[in-house]
N, C-alpha and C positions, 0 to 999 in steps of 0.2 A: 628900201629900208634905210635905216639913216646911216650916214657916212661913222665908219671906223675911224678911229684916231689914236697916234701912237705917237709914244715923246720918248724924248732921250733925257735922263734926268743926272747924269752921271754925276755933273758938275754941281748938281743941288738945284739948278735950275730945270724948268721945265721948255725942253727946246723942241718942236714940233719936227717929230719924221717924216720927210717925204712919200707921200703917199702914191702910187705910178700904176699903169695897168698892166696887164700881160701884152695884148697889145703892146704897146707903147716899150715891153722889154722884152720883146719878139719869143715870148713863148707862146710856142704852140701846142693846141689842146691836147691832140692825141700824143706828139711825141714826146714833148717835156711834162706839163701839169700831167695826166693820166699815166706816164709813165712812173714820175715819182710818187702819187699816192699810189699807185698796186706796190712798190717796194714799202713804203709805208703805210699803209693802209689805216693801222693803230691812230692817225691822227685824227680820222674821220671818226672813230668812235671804237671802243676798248672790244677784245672778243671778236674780232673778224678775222675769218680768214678767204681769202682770194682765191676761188678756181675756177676762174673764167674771164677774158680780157674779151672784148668785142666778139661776145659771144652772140651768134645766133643762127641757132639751131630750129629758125621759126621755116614754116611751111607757108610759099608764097607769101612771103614776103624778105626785103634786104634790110629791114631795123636790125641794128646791133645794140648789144647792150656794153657799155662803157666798164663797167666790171658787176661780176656777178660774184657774189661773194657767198659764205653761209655762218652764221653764229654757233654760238657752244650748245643753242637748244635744238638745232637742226634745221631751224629759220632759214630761208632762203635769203638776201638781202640786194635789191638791184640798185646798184651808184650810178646816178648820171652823174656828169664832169661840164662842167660850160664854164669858157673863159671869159663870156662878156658880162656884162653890168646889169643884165636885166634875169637872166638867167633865161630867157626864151621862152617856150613852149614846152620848158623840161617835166615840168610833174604831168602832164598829159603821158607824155613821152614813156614816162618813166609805170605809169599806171597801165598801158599796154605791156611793157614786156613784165610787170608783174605777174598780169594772168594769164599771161603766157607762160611762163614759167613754173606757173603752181600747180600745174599737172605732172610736174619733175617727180620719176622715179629714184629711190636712191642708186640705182645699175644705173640709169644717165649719168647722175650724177657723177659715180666712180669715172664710167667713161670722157666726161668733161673735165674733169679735174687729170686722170693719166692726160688730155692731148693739151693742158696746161701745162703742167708739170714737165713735159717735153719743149712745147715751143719756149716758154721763160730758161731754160738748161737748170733745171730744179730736178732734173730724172728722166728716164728714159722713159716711153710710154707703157711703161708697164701697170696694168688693173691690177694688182695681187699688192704692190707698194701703194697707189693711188687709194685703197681702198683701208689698207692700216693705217694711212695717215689721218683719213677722213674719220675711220672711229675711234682713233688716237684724241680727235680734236671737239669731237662731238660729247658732251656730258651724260653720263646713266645714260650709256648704250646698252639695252636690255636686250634686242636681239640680234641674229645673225644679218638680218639686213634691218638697220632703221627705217623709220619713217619719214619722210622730210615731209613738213608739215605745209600745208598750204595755205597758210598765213607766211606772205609776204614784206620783209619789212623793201620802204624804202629811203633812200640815203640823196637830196639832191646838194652837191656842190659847186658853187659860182661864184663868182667875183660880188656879185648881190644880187638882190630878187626883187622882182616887180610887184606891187601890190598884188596883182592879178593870182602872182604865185601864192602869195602870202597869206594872202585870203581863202583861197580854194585848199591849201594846206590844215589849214586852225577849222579848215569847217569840216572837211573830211576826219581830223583827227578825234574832233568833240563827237560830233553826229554817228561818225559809221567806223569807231573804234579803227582806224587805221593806224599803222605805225609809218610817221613819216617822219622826215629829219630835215632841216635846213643848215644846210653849216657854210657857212661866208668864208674864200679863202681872200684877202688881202694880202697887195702885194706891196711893199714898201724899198725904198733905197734909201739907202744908209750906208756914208762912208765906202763907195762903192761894191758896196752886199746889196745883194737884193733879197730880203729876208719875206717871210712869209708867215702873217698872221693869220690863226685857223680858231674859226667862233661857231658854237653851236648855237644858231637865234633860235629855231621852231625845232620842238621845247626848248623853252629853256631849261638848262640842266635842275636849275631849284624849283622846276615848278614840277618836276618828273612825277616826284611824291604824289604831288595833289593830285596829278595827271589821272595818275592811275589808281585811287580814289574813285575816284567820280566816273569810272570807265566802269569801278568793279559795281558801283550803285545801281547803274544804270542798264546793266547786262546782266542777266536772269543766269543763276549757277547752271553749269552744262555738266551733263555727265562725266562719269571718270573716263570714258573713253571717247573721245571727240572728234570730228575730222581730222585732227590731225596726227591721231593715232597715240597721244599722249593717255597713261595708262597709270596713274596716281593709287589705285589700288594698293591698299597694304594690308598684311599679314599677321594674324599673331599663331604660333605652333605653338600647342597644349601638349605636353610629355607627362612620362609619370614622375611626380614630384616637384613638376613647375612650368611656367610658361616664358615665353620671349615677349616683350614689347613689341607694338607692331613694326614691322620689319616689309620693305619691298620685295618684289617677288624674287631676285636673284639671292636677297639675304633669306629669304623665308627656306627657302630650297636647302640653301645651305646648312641653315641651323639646323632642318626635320634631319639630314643627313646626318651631322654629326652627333644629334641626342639620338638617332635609331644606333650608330656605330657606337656610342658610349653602353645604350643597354645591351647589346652583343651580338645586332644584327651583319651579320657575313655582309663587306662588300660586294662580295658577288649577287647576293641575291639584293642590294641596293641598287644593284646593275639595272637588276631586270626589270626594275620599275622606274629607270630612265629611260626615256628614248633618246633614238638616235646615237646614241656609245658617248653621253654625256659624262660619264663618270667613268673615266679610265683609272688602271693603274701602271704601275712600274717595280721594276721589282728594286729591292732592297729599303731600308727606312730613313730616308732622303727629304732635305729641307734645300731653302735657298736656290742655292748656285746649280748643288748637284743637282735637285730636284729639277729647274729647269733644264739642266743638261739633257738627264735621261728624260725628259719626258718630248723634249724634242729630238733622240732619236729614236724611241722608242715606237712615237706615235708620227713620225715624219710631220712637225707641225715647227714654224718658222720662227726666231725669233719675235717678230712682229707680231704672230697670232698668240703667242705665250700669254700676253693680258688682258687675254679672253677667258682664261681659266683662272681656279682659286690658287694660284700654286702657292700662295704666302699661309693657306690656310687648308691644308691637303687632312686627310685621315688614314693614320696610321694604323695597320692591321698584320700585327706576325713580320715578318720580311718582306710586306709589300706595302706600297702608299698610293692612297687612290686623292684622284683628283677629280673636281665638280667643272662642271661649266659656268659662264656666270653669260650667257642665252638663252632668254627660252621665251620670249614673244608670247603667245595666244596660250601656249601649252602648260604655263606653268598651276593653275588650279588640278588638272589633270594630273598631274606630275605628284601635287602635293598630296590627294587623295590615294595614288596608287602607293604609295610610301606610308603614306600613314594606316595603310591593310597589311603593313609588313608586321606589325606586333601592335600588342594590345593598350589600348591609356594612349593611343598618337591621335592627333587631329590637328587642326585646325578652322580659324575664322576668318572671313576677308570682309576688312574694314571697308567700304567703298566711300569717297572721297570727291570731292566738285572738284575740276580741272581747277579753278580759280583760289579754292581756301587751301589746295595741297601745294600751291605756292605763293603762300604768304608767309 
């Protein structure tokens, strides 16, 4: 690709920055480059987080993968690292440990991200923290265990790229909807800094728009529920006297709960038609701070699982306050019907929705 170029303009003139290799300012790949993008990771692209550095957890065979990252949608993301000029044979590279990878359970996952979290000293190898961080980080976490989708993005960064890469990227990306990324790091000397320019060429960032445009034209609307277990279905709950807007399934649940407890349905018997002890309470008529307090020691449940439940949004009943889960994967149709056989005028519709127009 064509040479980068960077000036100094301070003085109102345009003075040309020395342009240098890694190479040539003895960084090496894995220790210095690889080292500082997993600390900063943010500069290869907004929404990543890092849990896994030369992972490989492959079955005969010794490829590692340079960082394995995941996005806010549950995305897998694998970054190859190359410090020389051509970038190599990295998207081959990088398209085996992809599909290797896309048979990752989210339990792997937790497991890979605790013996991350341990070797970087980010925490001790503990699953119970690795695992609240991860649904801390993940967006509309609907169940107890997510889905990690198997749709792989990938990330390649190098010093620059060979036609060969550049090519076989733009064609995979138009042709066979892949998500892939080129991002050029340059390395410059200045004033003795060695400073570091970081360019996103494949896409370019203004052409993302059009990108994905012509992706949605071209690919036939998929169900609401896809391989990748994304579940765009929504909601409307019909009461007596009125209805909700459509609502996802952790809102829909919610709302049936609190228009059945506005018309005078006993929490207890909202109980019954939860599974699983989804809808606990506690005693006393508690908001906030308190609310969390008692309801973790009440129900022995940890600071970190606390924003798994409604507790900003509980239902108050006499001197006691009950609280919803906001989990409920496969179950929640079921859920909604059994609640709506608590009293009479309750129901419900379920909008169904293309994976692709419930995120537009």
């Amino acid at each position: 690709m064509g040479e980068a170029m960077l000036y100094d303009m301070t003085d109102g003139s345009l003075t040309r920055v020395s342009g240098t290799t890694f190479k040539e300012e003895k960084v090496l790949e894995r220790t210095h480059l690889q080292a500082a993008v997993r600390d900063n990771v943010e500069v290869l692209a907004p929404g990543l987080m890092v849990v896994a550095e030369e992972f490989g957890d492959f079955e005969d065979t010794h490829r590692r993968i340079d960082l394995l990252c995941i996005d806010k949608t549950s995305r897998l993301v694998v970054v190859e690292l190359k410090r020389t000029e051509d970038g190599g044979h990295m998207e081959l590279q990088a398209l085996r440990y992809a599909a290797m990878v896309s048979v990752m359970t989210f339990e792997e996952l937790v497991t890979t991200y605790a013996r991350f979290r341990q070797q970087t000293d980010k925490g001790d190898n503990d699953r119970d923290e690795a695992r609240a961080e991860l649904l801390d980080w993940i967006d509309e976490v609907e169940d107890d265990e997510p889905v990690v989708s198997r749709e792989v993005s990938i990330i390649l960064a190098a010093a620059n790229f060979s036609q060969e890469i550049t090519t076989t990227v733009l064609w995979l990306n138009e042709f066979y909807s892949t998500d892939i990324r080129c991002v050029r790091l340059s390395p410059y000397r200045h004033e003795g800094r060695l400073l570091l320019d970081v360019q996103q060429v494949i896409p370019l960032p203004e052409a993302k728009e059009l990108m994905v445009r012509l992706r949605r034209r071209e690919i036939q609307a998929r169900a609401a529920k896809t391989t990748s277990g994304a579940d765009w279905t929504q909601y409307v709950v019909r009461y007596p006297g009125g209805q909700t807007e459509p609502l996802r399934k952790r809102r829909a649940i919610l709302a049936m709960v609190h228009a059945l407890s506005s018309a005078g349905v006993a929490g207890g018997l909202i109980a019954t038609a939860v599974p699983h002890d989804k809808f606990r309470k506690v005693p006393g008529t508690l908001e906030g701070e308190q609310l969390a307090a008692a309801f973790m020691t009440t129900h022995l449940r940890s600071a970190e699982n606390l924003r798994r439940w409604f507790l900003d949004e509980p239902v108050h009943e006499g001197d006691q306050t009950w609280v919803l889960s906001k989990q409920w994967g496969t179950q929640t149709e079921a859920v909604l019907e059994a609640l709506a056989k608590l009293a009479p005028g309750f129901e419900f519709h379920a909008d169904r929705v293309t994976d692709e127009s419930a995120q537009t």
